[in-house]
C-alpha positions in Angstrom: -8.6 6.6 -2.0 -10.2 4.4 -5.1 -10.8 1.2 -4.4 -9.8 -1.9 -6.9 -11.8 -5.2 -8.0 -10.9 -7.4 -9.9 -12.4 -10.5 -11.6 -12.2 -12.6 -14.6 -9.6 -15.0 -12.9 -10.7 -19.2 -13.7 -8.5 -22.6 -14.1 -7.8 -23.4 -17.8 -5.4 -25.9 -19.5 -2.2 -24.8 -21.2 -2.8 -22.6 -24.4 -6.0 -21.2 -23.4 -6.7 -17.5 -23.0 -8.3 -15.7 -20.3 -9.0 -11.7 -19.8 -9.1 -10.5 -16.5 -11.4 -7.4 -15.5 -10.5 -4.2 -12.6 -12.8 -2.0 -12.1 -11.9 1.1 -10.2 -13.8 3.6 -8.5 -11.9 6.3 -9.8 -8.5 6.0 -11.7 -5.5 7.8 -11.1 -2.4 8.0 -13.7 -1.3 4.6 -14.3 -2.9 0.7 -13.5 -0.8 -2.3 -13.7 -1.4 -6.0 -12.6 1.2 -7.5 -10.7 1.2 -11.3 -9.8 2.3 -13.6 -7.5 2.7 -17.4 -7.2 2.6 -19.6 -4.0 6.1 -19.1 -1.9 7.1 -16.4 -4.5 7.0 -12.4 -4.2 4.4 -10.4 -5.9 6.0 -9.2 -9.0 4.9 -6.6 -11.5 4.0 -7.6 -15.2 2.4 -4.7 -17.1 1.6 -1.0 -16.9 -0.8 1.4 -18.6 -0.1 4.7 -18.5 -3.8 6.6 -18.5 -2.5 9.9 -19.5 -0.7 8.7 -22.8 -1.8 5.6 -23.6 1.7 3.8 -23.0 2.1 0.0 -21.8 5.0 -1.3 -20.7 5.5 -5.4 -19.6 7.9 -7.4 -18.0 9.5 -10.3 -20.0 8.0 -13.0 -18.8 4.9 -11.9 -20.6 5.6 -9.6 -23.3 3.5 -10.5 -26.6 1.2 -12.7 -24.5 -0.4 -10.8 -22.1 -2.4 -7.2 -23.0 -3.4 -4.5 -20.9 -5.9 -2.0 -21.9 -8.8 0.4 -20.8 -12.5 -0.4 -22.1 -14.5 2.2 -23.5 -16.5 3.0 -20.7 -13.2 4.3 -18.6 -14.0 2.5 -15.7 -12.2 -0.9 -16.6 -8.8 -2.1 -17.4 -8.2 -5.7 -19.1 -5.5 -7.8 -18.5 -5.9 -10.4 -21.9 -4.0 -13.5 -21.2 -3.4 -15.4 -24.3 -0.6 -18.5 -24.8 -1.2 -19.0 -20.9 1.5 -21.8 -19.8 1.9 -23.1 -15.6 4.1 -20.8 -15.0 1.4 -18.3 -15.2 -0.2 -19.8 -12.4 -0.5 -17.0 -9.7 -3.0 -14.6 -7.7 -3.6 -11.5 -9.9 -3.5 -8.3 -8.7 -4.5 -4.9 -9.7 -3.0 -1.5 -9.2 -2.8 1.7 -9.3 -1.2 5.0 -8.3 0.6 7.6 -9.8 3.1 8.8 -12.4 6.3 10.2 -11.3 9.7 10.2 -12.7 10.5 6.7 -12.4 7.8 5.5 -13.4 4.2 4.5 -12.3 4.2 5.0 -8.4 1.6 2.4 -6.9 -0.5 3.3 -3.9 -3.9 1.0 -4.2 -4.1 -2.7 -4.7 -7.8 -4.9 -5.0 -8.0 -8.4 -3.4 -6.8 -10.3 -6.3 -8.3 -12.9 -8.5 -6.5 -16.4 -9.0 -5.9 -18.3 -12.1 -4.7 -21.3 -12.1 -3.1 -22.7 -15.8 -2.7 -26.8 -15.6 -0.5 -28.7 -18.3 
């Protein structure tokens, strides 16, 4: 089973930008990043779909937040721009495989926290 690691995660004022890193031992179809606050379920927030290129994200950060794959293939980005406090979570990354629903998840890393203060 690939194992997930992610980094990049730091404490930053409101506005600011940060890009989170997951490196993957091996990738399968899809990787997503998921989040989840204190006293809060983990909740999904973006998707890239390796085989096509597709990204799908939820609405609480569509046209802030990025996902992509870095030209070596081993990495995915999460780019965090326009962060607010509400972004304030444990990030986590994902992956798994595509079925007809959608992008089935299998593998999580440990999670890296950022912390966004007003």
């Amino acid at each position: 089973q690939a194992q997930l690691a992610e980094s990049g995660g730091a404490s930053v004022v409101a506005g600011g930008s940060l890009r989170l890193s997951c490196v993957a031992s091996r990738w399968r179809e899809c990787v997503g990043w998921a989040r989840q606050a204190p006293g809060t379920e983990r909740g999904w927030i973006a998707t890239l779909y390796l085989v096509n290129g597709r990204t799908y994200y939820s609405d609480s950060v569509e046209g802030r937040f990025t996902i992509s794959q870095g030209n070596t293939g081993n990495t995915v980005y999460l780019q965090m721009n326009s962060l607010i406090p509400e972004d304030t979570a444990m990030y986590y990354c994902e992956a798994g495989r595509l079925t007809a629903g959608g992008c089935e998840y299998d593998t999580w890393g440990q999670g890296t926290q950022v912390t966004v203060s007003s």
